[in-house]
C-alpha positions in Angstrom: 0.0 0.0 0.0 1.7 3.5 -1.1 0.6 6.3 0.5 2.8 8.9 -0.5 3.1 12.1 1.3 -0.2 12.5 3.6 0.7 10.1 6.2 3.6 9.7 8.0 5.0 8.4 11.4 5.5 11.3 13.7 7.8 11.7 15.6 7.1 14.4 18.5 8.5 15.5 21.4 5.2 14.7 24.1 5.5 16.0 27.7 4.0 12.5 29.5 2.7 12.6 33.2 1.1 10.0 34.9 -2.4 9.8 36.4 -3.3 8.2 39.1 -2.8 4.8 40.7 -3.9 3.0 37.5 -1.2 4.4 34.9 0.9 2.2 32.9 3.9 1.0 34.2 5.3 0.9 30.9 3.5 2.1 27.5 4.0 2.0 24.2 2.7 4.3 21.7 2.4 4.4 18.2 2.1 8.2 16.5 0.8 8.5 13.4 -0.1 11.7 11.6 -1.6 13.0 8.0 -0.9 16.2 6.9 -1.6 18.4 3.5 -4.5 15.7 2.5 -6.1 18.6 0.6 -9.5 16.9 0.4 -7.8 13.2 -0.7 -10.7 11.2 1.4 -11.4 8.9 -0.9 -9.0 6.7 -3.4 -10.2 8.4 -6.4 -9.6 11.3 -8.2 -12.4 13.3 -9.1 -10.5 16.0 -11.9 -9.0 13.4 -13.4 -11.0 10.2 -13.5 -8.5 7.7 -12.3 -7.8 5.5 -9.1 -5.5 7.0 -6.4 -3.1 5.6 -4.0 -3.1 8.3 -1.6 -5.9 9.1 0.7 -7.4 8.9 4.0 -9.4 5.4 2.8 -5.8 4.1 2.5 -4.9 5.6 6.1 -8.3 4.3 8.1 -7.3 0.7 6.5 -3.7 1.2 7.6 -4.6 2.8 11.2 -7.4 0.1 11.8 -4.9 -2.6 11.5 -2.7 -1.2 14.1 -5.4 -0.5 16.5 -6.2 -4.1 16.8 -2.7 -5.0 17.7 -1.9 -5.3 21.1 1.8 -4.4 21.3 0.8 -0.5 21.6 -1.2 2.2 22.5 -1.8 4.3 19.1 -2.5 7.8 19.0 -4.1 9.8 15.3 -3.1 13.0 14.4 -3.6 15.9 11.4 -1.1 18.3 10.6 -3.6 21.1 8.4 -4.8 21.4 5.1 -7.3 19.4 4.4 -10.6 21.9 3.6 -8.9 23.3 0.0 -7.7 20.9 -2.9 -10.3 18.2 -3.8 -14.1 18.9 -5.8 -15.3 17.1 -3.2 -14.5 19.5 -0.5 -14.9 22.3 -2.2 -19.2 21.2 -2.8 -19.0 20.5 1.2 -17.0 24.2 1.8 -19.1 26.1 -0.2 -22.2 24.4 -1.9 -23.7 21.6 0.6 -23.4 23.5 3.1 -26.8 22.8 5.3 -25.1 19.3 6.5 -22.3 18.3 8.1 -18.3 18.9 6.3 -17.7 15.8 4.6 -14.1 16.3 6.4 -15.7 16.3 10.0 -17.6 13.2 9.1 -15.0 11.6 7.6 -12.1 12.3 10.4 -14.8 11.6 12.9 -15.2 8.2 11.3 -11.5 7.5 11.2 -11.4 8.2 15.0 -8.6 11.3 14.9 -7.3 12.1 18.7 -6.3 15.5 17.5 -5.7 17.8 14.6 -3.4 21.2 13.8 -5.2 23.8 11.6 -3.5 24.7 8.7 -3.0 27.9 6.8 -5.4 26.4 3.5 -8.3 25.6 6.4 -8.2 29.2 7.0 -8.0 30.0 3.0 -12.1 29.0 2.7 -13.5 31.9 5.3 -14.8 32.1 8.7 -17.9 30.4 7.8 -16.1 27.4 7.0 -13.8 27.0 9.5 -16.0 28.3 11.9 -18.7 25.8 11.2 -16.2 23.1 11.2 -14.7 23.3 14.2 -17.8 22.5 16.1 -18.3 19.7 13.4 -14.9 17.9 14.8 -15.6 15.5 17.3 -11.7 15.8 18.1 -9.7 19.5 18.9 -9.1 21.4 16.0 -5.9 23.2 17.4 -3.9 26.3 17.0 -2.2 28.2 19.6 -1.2 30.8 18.2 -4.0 32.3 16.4 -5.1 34.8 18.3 -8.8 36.7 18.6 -8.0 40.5 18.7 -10.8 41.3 21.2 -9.1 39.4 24.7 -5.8 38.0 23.1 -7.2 34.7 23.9 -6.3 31.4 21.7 -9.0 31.6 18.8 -9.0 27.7 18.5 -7.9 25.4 21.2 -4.2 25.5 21.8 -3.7 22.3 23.7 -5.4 19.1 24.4 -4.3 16.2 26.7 -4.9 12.5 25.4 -4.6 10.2 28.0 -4.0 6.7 27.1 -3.8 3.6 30.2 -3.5 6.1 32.9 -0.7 8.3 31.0 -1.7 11.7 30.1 -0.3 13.4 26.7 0.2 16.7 26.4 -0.1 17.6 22.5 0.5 21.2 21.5 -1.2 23.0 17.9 0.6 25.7 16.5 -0.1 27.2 12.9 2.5 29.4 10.1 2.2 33.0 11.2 2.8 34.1 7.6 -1.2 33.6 6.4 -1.5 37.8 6.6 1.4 37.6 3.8 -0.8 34.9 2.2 -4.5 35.9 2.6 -6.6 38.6 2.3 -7.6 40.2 6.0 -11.8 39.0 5.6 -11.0 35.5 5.9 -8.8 35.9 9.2 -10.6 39.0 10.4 -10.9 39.3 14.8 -7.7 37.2 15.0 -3.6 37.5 14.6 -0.8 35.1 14.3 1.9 35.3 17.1 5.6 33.4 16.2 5.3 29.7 16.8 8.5 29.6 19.7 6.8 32.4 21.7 3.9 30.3 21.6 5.0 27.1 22.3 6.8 28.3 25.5 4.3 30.6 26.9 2.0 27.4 26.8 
């Protein structure tokens, strides 16, 4: 199975801490993370009418394997861009819009403990990101966008997976260049502090 570019291994730095009596005296964790799917869901391109080997189908059948084996404790993760690229998404950013994202159903589906947002999830407007965000039964992180109005994180900045008793601290942080990228009405009431400063005032 080739998956090309949108999954990957991660490897993180996680700051670990136990909790409680009933923690783990050893545990084992496998990190796995997609990142720039741009709308690949599904195995199939849509522009150009031909099978694809690259997708998040290919990563659900990949991650399901591992979550049945017992050897460790595996943890799903997004790096951004997903909500720009694909027809598909496009229809769900801009045209089917009464219903859920396809994204948030899909990434719900596949069972994602976390995900960064990335600078082409910001690219569609506030009433897509802002209406997906709610859609995601997983944080939808970024610590370092910040609303204007309190200086307060605009998304999450930080969520804690705990896994046998072990909690896991795992940070969001997205590129602070989008003003140089995107017009100001799709970021209004927020700004983009550096990613260092934000990492270690967290």
């Amino acid at each position: 199975m080739k998956l090309k570019s949108i999954f990957y291994a991660m490897i993180i730095m996680l700051m670990i801490s136990a909790c409680g009596p009933q923690k783990a005296e050893q545990l084992q964790l496998k990190i796995y993370g997609t990142s720039d799917v741009h709308g690949a869901l599904f195995p199939y391109d849509l522009v150009n009418e031909q099978e694809t080997f690259s997708s998040l189908a290919q990563v659900y059948e990949y991650v399901s394997e591992q979550r049945k084996k017992a050897d460790a404790e595996v943890i799903l993760l997004d790096n951004g861009d997903i909500l720009q690229g694909d027809p598909l998404v496009y229809y769900s950013n801009f045209e089917k819009t009464e219903t859920k994202h396809i994204c948030a159903d899909v990434m719900n589906y596949m069972g994602y403990d976390a995900a960064t947002v990335g600078n082409h999830d910001i690219e569609p407007g506030h009433a897509v990101y802002d209406k997906v965000v709610n859609e995601l039964n997983f944080p939808w992180m970024a610590a370092n966008a910040v609303k204007n109005s309190d200086g307060k994180p605009y998304f999450q900045p930080y969520t804690i997976i705990e896994k046998q008793g072990v909690k896991i601290a795992v940070l969001g942080l997205i590129t602070p260049a989008i003003p140089k990228w995107l017009p100001e009405k799709i970021w209004s009431g927020m700004h983009f502090e550096p990613m260092v400063e934000s990492a270690k005032s967290g």
